[in-house]
C-alpha positions as CSV (number, residue, x, y, z in Angstrom):
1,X,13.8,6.3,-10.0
2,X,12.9,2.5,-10.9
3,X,9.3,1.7,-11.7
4,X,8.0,0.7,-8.7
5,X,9.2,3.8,-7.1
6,X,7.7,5.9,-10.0
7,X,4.6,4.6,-9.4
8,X,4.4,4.8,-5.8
9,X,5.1,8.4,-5.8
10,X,2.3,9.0,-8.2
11,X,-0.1,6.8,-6.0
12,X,0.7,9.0,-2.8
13,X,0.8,12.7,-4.3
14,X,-2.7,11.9,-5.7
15,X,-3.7,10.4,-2.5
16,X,-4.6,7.1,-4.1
17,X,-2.3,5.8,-1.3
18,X,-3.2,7.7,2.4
19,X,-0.7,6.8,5.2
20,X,-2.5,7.6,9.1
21,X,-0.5,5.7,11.9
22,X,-2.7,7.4,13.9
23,X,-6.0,7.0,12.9
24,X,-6.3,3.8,11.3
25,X,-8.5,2.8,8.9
26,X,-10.6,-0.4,8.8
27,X,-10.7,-3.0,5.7
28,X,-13.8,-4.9,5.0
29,X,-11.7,-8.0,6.6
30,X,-11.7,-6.3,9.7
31,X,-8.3,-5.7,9.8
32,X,-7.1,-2.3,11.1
33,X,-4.5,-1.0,8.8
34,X,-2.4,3.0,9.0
35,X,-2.5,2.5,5.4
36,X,-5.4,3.1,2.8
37,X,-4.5,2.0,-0.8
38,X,-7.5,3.1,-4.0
39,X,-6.4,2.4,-6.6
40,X,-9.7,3.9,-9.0
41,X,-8.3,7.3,-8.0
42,X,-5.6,7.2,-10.3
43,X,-8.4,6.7,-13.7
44,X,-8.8,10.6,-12.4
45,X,-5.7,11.5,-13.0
46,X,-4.4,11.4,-16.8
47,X,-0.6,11.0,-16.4
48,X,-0.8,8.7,-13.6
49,X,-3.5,6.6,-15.9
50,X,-1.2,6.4,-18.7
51,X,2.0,5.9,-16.6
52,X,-0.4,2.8,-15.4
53,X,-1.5,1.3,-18.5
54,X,2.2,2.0,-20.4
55,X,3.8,0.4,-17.3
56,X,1.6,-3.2,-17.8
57,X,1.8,-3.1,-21.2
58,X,5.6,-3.4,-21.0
59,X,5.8,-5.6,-18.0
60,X,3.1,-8.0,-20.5
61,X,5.0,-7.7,-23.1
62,X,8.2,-8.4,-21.6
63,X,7.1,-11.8,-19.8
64,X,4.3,-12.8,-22.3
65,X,4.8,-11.8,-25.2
66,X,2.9,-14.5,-26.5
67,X,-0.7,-14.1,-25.1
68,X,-3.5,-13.8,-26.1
69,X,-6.0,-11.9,-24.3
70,X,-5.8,-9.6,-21.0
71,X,-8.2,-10.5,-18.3
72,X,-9.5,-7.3,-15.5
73,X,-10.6,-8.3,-12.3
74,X,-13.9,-7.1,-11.4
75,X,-14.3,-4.3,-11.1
76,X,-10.9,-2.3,-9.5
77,X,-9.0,-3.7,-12.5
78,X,-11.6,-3.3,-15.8
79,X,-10.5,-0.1,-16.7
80,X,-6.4,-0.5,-16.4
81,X,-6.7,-3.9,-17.8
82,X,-8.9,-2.2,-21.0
83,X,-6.7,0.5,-21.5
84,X,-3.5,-2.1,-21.2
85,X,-4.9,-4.4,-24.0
86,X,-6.2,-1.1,-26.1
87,X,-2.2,-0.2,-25.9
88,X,-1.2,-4.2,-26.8
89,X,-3.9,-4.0,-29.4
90,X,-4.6,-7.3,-27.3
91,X,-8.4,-9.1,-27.0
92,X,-10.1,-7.9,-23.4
93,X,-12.5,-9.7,-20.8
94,X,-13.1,-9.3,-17.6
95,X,-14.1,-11.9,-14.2
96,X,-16.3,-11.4,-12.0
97,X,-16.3,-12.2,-8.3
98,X,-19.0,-14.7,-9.2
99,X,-21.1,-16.0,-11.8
100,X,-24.1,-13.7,-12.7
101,X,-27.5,-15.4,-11.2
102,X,-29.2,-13.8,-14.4
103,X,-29.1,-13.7,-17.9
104,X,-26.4,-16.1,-19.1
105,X,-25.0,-16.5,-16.1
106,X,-21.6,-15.8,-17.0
107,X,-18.9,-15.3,-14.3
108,X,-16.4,-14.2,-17.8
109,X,-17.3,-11.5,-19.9
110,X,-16.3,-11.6,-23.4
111,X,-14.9,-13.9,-26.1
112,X,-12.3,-16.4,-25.4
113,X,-11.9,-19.9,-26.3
114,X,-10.5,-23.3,-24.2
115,X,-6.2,-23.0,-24.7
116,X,-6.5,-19.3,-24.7
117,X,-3.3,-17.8,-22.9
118,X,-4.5,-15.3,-20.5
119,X,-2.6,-12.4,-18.6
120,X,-4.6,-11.2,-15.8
121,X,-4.5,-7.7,-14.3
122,X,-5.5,-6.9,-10.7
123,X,-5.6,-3.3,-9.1
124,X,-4.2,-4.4,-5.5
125,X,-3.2,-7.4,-4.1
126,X,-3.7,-7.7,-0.7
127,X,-4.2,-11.5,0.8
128,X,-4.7,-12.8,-2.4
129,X,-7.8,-15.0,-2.4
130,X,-10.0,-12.9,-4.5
131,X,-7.1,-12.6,-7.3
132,X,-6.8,-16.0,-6.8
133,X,-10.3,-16.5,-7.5
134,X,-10.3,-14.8,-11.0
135,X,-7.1,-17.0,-11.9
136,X,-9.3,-20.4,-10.8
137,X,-12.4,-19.3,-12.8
138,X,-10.7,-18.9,-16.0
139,X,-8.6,-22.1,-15.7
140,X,-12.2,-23.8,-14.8
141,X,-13.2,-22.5,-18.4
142,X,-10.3,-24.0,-19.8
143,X,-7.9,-20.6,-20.4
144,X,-4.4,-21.0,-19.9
145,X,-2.8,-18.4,-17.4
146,X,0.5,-17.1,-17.7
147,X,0.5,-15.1,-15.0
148,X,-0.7,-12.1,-13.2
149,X,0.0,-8.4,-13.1
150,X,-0.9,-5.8,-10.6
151,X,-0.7,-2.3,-9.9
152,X,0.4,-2.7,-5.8
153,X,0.9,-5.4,-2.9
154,X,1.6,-5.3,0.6
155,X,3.7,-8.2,0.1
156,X,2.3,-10.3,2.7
157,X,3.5,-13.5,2.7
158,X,0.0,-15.4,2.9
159,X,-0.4,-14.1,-0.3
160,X,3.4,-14.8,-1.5
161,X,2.2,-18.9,-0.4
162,X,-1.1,-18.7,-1.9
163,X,0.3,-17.8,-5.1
164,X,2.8,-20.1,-5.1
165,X,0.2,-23.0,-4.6
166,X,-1.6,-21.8,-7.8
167,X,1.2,-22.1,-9.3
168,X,0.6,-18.3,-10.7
169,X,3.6,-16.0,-11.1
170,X,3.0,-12.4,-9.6
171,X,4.3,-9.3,-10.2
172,X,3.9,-5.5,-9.4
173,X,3.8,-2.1,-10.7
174,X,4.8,-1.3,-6.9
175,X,4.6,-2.6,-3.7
176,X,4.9,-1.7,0.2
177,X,8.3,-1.7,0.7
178,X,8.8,0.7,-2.5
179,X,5.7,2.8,-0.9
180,X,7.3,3.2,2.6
181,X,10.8,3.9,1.1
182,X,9.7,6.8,-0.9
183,X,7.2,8.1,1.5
184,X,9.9,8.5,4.5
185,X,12.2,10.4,1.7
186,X,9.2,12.3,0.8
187,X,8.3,13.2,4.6
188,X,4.8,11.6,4.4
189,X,6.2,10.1,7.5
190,X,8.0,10.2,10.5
191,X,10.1,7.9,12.0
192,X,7.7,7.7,14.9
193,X,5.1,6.7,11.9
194,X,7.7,4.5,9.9
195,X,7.5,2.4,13.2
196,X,4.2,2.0,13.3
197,X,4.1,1.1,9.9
198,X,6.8,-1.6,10.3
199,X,5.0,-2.9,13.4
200,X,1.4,-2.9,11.4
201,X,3.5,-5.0,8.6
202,X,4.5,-7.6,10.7
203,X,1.2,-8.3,12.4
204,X,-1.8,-7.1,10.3
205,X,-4.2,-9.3,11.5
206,X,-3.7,-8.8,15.2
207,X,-2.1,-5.2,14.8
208,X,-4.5,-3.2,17.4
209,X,-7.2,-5.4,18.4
């Protein structure tokens, strides 16, 4: 198997990935969705951790070879992006979905300097706007960002768009298509279900209202 399968047969036999057509779940945007992706259930999990952190360090180290520093996302991606630079023997900080309103007030943790080439991780990519986010804050402090690396995206294309008006290159560990593909060879799902899913992917934001 390619990577992106690998990985998105680790994230459903671990259940980091759950798949219910039938029950859907509901995201904090509202949306209902027959899929569930956690991505902090795989630091539980050894072999999937490693296959994680191994996975970005090669994907880094194959487009950037020449940065500096890896950025996390608060918090999902503070731990893969750690163990990623630990592996690169690379510098590590980590943004915040805003600025602290204590202390020093810092929305980036750790030492970097204006001109520093960043790669930033992100667990899961979903719309986009709060990766999006962590991109804008480091360019506002001057960093220069190569690009960004994640572990899994639905693909949607808002958040194909939004990235492309950054002006930030994505890529992924895994992604949806990869995920469904696997799971109907796996028998996670019926065809029944695969429709459901394929129907869910076309409409998320109006899919069962």
């Amino acid at each position: 198997m390619d990577t992106k399968s690998q990985i998105a047969t680790s994230l459903l036999e671990i259940e980091a990935v759950k798949l219910s057509p039938d029950k859907p779940f509901t995201w904090a945007s509202g949306w209902n969705s027959p899929i569930y992706c956690d991505n902090r259930k795989t630091l539980s999990f050894p072999e999937v951790r490693k296959q994680i952190y191994k996975s970005f360090a090669k994907i880094i180290g194959e487009l950037y070879p020449n940065a500096d520093i890896i950025a996390g996302v608060a918090t999902g991606a503070i731990a893969h992006g750690v163990l990623a630079a630990e592996e690169m023997g690379k510098p590590f900080i980590y943004v915040r979905s805003a600025a602290k309103d204590h202390g020093l007030t810092n929305q980036i943790e750790g030492y970097y300097k204006p001109g520093d080439k960043v790669v930033v991780v992100e667990d899961l990519v979903s719309t986009g706007g709060s990766s999006l986010k962590a991109v804008d804050a480091l360019r506002q402090a001057g960093c220069r960002v190569l690009g960004m690396v994640a572990i899994f995206t639905y693909g949607f294309p808002e958040a194909a768009s939004r990235f492309e008006a950054a002006g930030c290159r994505l890529d992924t560990l895994s992604d949806y298509n990869a995920l469904i593909e696997v799971a109907v060879e796996r028998g996670y799902v019926s065809s029944d279900e695969l429709e459901t899913l394929k129907e869910w992917r076309n409409s998320p934001d109006t899919w069962r209202k």
